[in-house]
KOLGU-4560 file (N, C-alpha, C; in nm, 3 decimals, padded with zeros to 5 digits):
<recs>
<n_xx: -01.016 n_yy: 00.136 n_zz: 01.076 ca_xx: -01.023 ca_yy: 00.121 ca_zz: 00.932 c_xx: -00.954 c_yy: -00.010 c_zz: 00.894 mol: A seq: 1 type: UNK>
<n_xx: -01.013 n_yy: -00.095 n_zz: 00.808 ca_xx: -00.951 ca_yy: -00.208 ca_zz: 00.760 c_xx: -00.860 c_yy: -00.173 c_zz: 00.655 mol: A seq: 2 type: UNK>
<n_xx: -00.725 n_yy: -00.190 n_zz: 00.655 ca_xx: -00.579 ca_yy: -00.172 ca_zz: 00.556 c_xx: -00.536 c_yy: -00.279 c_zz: 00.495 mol: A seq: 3 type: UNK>
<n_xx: -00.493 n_yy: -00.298 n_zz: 00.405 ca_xx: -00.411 ca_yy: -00.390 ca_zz: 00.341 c_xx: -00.318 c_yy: -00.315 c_zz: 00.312 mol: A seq: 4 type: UNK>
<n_xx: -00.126 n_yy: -00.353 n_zz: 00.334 ca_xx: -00.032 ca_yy: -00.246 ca_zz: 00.293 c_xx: 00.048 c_yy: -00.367 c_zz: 00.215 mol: A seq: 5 type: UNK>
<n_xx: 00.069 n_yy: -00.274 n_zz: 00.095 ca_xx: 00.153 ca_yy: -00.357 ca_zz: 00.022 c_xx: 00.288 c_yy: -00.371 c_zz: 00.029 mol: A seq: 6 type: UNK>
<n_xx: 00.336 n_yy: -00.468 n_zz: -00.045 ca_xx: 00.497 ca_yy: -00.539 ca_zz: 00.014 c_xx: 00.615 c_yy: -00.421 c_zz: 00.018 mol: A seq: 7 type: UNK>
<n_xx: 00.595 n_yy: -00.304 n_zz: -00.067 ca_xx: 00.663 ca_yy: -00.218 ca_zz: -00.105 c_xx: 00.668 c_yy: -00.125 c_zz: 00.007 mol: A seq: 8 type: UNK>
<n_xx: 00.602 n_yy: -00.105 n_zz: 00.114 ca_xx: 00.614 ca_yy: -00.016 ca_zz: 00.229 c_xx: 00.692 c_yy: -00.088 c_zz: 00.330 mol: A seq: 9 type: UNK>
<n_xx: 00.706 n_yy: -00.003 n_zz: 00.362 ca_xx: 00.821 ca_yy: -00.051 ca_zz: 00.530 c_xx: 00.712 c_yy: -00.131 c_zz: 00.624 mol: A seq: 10 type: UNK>
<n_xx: 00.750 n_yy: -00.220 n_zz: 00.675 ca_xx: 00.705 ca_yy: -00.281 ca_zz: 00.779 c_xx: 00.691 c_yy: -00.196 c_zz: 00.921 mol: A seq: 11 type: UNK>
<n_xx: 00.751 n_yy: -00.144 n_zz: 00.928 ca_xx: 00.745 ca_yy: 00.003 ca_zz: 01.047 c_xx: 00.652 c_yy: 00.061 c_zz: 01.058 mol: A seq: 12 type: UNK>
<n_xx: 00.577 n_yy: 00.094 n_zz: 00.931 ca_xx: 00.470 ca_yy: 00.125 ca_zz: 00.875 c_xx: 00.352 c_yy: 00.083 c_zz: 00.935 mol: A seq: 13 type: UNK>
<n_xx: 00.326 n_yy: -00.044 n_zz: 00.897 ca_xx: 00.234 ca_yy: -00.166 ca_zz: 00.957 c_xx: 00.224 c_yy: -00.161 c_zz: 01.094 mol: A seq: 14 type: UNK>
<n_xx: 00.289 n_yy: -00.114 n_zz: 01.174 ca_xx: 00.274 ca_yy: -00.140 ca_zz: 01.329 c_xx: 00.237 c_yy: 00.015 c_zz: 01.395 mol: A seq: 15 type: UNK>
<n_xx: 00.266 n_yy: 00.111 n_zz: 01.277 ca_xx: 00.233 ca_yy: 00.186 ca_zz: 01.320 c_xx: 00.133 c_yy: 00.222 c_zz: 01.305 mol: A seq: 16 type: UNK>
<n_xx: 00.033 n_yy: 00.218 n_zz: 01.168 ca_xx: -00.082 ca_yy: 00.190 ca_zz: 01.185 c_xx: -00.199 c_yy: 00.103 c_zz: 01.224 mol: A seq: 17 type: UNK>
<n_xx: -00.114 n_yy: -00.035 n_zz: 01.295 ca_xx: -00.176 ca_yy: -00.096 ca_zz: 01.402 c_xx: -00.234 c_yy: -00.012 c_zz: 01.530 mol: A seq: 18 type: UNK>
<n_xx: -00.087 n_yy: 00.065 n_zz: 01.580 ca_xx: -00.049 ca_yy: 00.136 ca_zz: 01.723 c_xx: -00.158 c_yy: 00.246 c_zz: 01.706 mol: A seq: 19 type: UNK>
<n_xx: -00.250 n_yy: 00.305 n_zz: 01.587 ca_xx: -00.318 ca_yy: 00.369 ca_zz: 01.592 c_xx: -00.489 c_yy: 00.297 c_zz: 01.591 mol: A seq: 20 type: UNK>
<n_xx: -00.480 n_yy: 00.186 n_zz: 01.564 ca_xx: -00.597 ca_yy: 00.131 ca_zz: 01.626 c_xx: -00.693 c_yy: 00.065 c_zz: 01.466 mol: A seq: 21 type: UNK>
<n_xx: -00.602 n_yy: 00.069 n_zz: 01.393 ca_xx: -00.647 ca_yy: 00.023 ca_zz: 01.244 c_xx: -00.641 c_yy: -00.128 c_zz: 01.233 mol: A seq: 22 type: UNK>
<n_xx: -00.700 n_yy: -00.226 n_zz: 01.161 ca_xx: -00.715 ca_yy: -00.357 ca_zz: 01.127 c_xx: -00.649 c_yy: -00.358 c_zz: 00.987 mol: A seq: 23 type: UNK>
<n_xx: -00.512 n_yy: -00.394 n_zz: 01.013 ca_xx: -00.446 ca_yy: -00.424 ca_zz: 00.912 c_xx: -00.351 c_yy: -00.520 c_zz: 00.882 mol: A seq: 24 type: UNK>
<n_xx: -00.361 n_yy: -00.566 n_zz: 00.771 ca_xx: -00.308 ca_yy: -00.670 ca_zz: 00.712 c_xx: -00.246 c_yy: -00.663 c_zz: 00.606 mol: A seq: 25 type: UNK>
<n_xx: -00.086 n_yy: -00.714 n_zz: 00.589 ca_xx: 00.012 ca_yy: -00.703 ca_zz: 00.505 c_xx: 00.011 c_yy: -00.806 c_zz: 00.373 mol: A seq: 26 type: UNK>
<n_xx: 00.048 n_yy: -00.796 n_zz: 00.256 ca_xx: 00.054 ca_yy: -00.877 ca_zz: 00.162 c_xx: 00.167 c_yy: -00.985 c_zz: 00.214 mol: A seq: 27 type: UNK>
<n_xx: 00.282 n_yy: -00.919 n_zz: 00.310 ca_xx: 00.402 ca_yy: -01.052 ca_zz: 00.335 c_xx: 00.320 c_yy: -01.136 c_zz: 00.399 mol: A seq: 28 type: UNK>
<n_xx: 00.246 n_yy: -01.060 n_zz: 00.506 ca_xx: 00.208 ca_yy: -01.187 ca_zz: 00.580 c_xx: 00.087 c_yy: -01.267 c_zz: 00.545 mol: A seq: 29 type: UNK>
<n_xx: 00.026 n_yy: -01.251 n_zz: 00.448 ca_xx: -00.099 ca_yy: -01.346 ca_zz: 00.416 c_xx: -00.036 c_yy: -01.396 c_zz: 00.222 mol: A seq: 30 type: UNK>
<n_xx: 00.093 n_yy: -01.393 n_zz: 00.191 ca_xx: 00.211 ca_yy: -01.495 ca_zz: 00.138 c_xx: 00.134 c_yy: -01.426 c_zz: -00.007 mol: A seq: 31 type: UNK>
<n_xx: 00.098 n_yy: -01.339 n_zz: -00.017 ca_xx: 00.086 ca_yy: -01.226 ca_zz: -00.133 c_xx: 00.212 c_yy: -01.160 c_zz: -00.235 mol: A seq: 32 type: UNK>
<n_xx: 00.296 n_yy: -01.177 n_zz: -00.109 ca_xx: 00.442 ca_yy: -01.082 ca_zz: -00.169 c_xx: 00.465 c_yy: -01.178 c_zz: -00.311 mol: A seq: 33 type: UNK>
<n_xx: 00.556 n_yy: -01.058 n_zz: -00.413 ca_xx: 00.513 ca_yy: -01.107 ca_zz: -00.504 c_xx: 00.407 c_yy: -01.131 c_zz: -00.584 mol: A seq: 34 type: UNK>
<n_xx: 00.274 n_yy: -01.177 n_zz: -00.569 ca_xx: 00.223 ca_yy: -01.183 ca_zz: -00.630 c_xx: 00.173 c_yy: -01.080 c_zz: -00.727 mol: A seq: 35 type: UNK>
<n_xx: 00.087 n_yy: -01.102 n_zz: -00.860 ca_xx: 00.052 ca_yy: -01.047 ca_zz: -00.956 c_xx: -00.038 c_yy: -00.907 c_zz: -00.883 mol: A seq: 36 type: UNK>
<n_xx: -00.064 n_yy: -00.775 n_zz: -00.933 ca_xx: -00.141 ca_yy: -00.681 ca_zz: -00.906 c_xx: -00.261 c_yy: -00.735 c_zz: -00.906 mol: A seq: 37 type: UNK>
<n_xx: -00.310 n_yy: -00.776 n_zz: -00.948 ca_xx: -00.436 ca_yy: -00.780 ca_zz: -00.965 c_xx: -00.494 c_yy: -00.934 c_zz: -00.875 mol: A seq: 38 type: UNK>
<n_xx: -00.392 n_yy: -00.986 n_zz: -00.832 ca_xx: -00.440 ca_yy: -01.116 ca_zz: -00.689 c_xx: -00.435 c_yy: -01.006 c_zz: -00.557 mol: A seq: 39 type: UNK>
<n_xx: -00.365 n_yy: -00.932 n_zz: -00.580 ca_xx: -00.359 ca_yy: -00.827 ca_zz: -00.449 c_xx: -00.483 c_yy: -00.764 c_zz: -00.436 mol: A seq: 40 type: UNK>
<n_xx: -00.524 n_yy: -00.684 n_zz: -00.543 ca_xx: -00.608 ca_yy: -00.627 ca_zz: -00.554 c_xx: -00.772 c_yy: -00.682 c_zz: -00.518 mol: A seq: 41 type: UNK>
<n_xx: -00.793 n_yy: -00.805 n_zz: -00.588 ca_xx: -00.869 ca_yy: -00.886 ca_zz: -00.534 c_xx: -00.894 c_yy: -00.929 c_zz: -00.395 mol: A seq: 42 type: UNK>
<n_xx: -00.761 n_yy: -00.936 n_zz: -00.341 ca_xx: -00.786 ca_yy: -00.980 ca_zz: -00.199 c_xx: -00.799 c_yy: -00.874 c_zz: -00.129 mol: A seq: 43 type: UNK>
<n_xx: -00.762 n_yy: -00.759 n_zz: -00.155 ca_xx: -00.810 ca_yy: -00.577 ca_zz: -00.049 c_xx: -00.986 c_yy: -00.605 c_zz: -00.113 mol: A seq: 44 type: UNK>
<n_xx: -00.994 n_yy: -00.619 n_zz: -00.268 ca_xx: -01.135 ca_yy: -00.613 ca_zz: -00.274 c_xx: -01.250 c_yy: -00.689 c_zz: -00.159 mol: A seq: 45 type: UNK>
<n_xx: -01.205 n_yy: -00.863 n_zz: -00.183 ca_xx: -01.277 ca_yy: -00.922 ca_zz: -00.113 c_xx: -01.273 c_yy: -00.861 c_zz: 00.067 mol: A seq: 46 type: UNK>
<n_xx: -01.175 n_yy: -00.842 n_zz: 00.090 ca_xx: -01.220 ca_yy: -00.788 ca_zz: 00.249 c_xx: -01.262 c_yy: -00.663 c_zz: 00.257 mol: A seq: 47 type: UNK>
<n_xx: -01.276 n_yy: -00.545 n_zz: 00.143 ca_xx: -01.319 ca_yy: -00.427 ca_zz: 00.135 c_xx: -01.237 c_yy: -00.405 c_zz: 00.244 mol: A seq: 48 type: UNK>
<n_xx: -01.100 n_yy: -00.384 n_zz: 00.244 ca_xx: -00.959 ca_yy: -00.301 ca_zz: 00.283 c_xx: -00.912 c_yy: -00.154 c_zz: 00.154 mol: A seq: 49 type: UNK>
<n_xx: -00.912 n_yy: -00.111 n_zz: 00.232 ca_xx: -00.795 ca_yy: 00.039 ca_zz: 00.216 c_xx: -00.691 c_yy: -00.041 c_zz: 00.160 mol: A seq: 50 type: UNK>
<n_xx: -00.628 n_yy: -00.026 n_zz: 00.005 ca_xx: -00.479 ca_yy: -00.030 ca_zz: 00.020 c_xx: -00.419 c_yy: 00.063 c_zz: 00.007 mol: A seq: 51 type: UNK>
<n_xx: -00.319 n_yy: 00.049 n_zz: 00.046 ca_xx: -00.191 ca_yy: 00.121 ca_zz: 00.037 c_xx: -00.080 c_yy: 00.077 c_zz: -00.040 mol: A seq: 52 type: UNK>
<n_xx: -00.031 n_yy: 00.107 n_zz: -00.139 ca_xx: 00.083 ca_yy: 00.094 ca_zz: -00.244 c_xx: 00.162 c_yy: 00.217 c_zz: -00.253 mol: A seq: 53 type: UNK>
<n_xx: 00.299 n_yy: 00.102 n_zz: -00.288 ca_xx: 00.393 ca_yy: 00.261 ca_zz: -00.379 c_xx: 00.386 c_yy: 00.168 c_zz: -00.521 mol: A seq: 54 type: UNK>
<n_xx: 00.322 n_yy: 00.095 n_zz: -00.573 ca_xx: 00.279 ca_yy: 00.013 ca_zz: -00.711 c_xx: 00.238 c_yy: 00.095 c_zz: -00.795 mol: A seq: 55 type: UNK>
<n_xx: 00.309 n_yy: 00.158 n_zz: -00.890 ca_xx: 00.228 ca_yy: 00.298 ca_zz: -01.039 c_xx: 00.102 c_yy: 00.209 c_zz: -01.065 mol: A seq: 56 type: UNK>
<n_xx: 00.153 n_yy: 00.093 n_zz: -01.095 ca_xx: 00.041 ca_yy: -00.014 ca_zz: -01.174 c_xx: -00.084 c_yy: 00.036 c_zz: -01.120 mol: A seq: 57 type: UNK>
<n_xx: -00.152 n_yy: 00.052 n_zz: -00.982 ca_xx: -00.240 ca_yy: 00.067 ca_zz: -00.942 c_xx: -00.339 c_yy: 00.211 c_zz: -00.976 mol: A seq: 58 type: UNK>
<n_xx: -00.227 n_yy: 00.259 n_zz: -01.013 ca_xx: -00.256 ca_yy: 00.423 ca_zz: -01.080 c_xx: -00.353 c_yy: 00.405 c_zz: -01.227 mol: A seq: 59 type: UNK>
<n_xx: -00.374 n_yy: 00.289 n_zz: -01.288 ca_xx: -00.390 ca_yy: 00.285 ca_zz: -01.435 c_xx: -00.580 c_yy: 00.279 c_zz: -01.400 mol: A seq: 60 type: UNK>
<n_xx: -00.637 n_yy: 00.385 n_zz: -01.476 ca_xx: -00.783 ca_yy: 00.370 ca_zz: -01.406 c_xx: -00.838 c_yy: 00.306 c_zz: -01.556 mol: A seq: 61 type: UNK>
<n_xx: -00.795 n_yy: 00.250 n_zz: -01.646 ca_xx: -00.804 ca_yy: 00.168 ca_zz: -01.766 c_xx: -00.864 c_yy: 00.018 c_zz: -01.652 mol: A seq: 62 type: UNK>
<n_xx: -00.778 n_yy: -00.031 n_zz: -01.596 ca_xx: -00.760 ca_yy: -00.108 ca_zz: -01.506 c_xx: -00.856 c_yy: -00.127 c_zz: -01.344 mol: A seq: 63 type: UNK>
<n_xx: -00.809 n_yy: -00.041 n_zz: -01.258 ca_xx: -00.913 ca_yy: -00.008 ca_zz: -01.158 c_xx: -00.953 c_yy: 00.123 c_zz: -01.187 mol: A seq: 64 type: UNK>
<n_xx: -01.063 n_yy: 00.132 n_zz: -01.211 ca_xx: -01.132 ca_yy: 00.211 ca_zz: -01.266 c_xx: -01.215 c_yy: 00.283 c_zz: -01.104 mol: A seq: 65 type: UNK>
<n_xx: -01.207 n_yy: 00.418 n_zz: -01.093 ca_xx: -01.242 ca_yy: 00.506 ca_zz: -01.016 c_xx: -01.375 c_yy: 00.497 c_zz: -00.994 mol: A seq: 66 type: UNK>
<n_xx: -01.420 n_yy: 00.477 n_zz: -00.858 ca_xx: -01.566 ca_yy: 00.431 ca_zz: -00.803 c_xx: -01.608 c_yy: 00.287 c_zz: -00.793 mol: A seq: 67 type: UNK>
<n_xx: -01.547 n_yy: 00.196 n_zz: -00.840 ca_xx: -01.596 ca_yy: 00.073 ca_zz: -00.866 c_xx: -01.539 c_yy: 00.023 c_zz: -00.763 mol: A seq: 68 type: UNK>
<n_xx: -01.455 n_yy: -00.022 n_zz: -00.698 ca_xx: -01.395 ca_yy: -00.071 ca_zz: -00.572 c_xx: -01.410 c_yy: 00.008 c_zz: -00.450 mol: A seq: 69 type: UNK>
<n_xx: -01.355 n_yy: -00.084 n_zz: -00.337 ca_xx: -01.281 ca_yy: -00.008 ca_zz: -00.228 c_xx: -01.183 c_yy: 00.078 c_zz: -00.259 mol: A seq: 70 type: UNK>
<n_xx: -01.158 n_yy: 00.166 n_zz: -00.186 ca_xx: -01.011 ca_yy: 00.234 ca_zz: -00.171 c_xx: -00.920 c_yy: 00.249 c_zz: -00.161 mol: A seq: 71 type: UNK>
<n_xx: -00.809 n_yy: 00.262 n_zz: -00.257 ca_xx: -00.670 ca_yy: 00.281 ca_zz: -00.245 c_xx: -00.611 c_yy: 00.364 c_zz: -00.238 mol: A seq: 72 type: UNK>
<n_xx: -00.474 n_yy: 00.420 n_zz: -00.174 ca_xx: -00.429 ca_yy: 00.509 ca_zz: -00.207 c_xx: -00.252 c_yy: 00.502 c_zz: -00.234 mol: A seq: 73 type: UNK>
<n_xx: -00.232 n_yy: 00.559 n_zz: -00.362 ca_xx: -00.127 ca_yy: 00.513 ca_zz: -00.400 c_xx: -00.025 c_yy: 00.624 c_zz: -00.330 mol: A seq: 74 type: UNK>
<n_xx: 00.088 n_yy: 00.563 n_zz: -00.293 ca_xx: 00.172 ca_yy: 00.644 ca_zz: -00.170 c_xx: 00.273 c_yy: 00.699 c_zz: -00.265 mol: A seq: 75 type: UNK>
<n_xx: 00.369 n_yy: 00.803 n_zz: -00.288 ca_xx: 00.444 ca_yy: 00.895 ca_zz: -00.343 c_xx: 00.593 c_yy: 00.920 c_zz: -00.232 mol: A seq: 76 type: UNK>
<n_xx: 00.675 n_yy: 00.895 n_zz: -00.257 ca_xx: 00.748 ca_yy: 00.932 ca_zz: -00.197 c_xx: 00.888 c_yy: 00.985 c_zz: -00.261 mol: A seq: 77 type: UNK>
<n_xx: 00.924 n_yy: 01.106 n_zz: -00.243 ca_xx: 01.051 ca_yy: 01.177 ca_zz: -00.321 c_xx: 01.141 c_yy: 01.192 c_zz: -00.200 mol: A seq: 78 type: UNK>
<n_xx: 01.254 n_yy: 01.146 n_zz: -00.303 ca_xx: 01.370 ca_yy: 01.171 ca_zz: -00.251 c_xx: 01.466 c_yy: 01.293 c_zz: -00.315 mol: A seq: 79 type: UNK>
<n_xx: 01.511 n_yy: 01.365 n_zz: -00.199 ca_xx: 01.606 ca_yy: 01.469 ca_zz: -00.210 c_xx: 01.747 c_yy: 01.417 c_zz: -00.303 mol: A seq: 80 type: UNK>
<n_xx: 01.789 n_yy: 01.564 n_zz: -00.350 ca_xx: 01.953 ca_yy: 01.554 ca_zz: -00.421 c_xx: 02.013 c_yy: 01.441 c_zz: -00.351 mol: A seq: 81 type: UNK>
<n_xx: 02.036 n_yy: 01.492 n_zz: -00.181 ca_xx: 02.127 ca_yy: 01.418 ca_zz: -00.098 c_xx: 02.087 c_yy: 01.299 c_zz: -00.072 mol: A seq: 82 type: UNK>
<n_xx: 01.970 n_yy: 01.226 n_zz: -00.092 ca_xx: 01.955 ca_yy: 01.109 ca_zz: -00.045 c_xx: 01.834 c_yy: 01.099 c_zz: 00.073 mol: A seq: 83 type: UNK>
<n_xx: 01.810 n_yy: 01.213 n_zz: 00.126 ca_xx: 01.708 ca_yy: 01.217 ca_zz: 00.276 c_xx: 01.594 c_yy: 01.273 c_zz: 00.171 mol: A seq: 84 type: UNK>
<n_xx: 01.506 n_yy: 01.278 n_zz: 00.230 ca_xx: 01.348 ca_yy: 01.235 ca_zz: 00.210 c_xx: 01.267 c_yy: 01.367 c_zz: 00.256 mol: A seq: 85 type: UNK>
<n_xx: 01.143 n_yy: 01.405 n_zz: 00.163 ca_xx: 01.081 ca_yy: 01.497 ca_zz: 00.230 c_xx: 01.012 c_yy: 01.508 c_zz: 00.367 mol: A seq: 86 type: UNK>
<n_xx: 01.035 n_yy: 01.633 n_zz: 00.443 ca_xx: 00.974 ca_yy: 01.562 ca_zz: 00.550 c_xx: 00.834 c_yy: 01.497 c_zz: 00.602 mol: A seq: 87 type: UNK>
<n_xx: 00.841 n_yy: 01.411 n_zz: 00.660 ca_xx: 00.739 ca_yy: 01.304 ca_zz: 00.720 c_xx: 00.683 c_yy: 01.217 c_zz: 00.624 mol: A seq: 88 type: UNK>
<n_xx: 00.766 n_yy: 01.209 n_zz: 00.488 ca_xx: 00.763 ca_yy: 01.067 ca_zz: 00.410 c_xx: 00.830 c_yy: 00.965 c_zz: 00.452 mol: A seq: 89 type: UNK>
<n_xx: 00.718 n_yy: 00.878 n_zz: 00.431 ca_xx: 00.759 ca_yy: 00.743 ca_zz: 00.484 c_xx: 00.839 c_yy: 00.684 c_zz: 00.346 mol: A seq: 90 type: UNK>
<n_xx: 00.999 n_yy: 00.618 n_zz: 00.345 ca_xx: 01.022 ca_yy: 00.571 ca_zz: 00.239 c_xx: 01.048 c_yy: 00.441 c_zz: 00.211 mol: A seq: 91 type: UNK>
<n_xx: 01.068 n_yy: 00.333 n_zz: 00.160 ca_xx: 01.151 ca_yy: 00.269 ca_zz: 00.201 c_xx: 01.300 c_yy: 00.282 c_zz: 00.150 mol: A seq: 92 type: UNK>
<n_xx: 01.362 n_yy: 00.152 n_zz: 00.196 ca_xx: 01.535 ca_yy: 00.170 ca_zz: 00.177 c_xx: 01.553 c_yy: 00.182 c_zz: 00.006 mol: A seq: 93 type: UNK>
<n_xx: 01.686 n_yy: 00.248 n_zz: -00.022 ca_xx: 01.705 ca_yy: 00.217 ca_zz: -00.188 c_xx: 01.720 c_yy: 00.048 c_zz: -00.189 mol: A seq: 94 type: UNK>
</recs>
């Protein structure tokens, strides 16, 4: 599957869905980080990549509007009272 993962996920991440045999490509490394939602978005469009975000922005279907693109999926991750993480969420650091 072709991925684009955005700057907001762990890099740990990225290799691990390499190690599973996916074609993926990070916003750090093609000098995205930072940039505006919608240059990101464009560039998962033009390669018709999967993204992956923890970005709400991407949530607004005013905006990307449901059916019209490739696929994203916006990632969720909760954190416990204590600080640890549900299990087998990927988080990143506070």
């Amino acid at each position: 599957m072709k991925i684009k993962l955005d700057e907001n996920l762990p890099l740990h991440l990225a290799t691990s869905l390499e190690d599973l045999g996916h074609d993926l490509h990070t916003t750090s490394s093609e000098s995205l980080a930072g940039r505006v939602d919608l240059d990101i978005w464009r560039a998962a469009q033009a390669e018709s990549r999967f993204l992956i975000t923890q970005d709400l922005d991407f949530s607004d279907i005013r905006q990307f509007t449901p059916g019209s693109h490739a696929t994203f999926f916006w990632f969720a991750c909760t954190r416990l009272a204590d600080g640890s993480h549900q299990s087998g969420a990927v988080c990143p650091p506070d």
